[in-house]
Structure formats: C-alpha cells, structure tokens
Steps between C-alpha positions, in 0.01 A plus 500: 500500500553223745474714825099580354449181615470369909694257655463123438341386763722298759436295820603666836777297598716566180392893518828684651425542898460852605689659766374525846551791767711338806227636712231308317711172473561493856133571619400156229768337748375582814114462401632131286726426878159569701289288283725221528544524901146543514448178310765276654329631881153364391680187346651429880137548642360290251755204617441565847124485541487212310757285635360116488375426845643129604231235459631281778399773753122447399307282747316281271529150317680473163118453309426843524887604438494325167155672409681827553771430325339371225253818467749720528699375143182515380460872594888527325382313168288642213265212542133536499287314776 
C-alpha cells in the first residue's frame, strides 16, 4: 500500500545525481571554459582602460587637485549631495 503513495518530497542536492552522457559533460566544459575566458578577457580590459592616470602629470595648482579628489570619493560613497 505504500508504493500508492508519491515520493516525499526532497531538496535537489540530497536527490541521487543522474548520470550524464560523456558527450554532454564535455560540451558543459567547453561552453563553462569559454564563459570563464570570456570573462577573465573583459576583466583585463576593464583594468587597462581604467588604469589611474598620475596626478603629478596635470598642469595645474594643488586647489583644483584637491577638489577632484575630493569629488571623486564622493562619486565612490553612497552619500547624497
């Protein structure tokens, strides 16, 4: 009588895994490989377009500097002007 009855329900991880074809598990690979070289190329382009520029090669006096400076950890903060 207890095989009327479904399956108490479980949560995925502690369900037994099911057995992939080695054709399908290598295709997750590659797609999983490309996504992550993908990722890592726009993470170098990312650190290369904005690398810091030097502030002593700005002609200007340090008034101006500070003002930057200072607006610019305001841009960084969650503060509200």
């Amino acid at each position: 009588m207890a095989a009327a009855y479904p399956p108490p329900w479980e949560p995925i991880w502690k369900r037994p895994r099911t057995s992939k074809p080695k054709a399908e598990k290598k295709r997750e690979l590659r797609k999983q490989r490309r996504r992550l070289q993908d990722a890592g190329r726009r993470r170098l382009a990312a650190g290369e377009s904005r690398r810091p520029r030097a502030w002593q090669g700005r002609i200007s006096n340090a008034a101006p500097r500070r003002d930057a400076h200072a607006l610019s950890r305001l841009r960084r903060s969650t503060a509200w002007l």
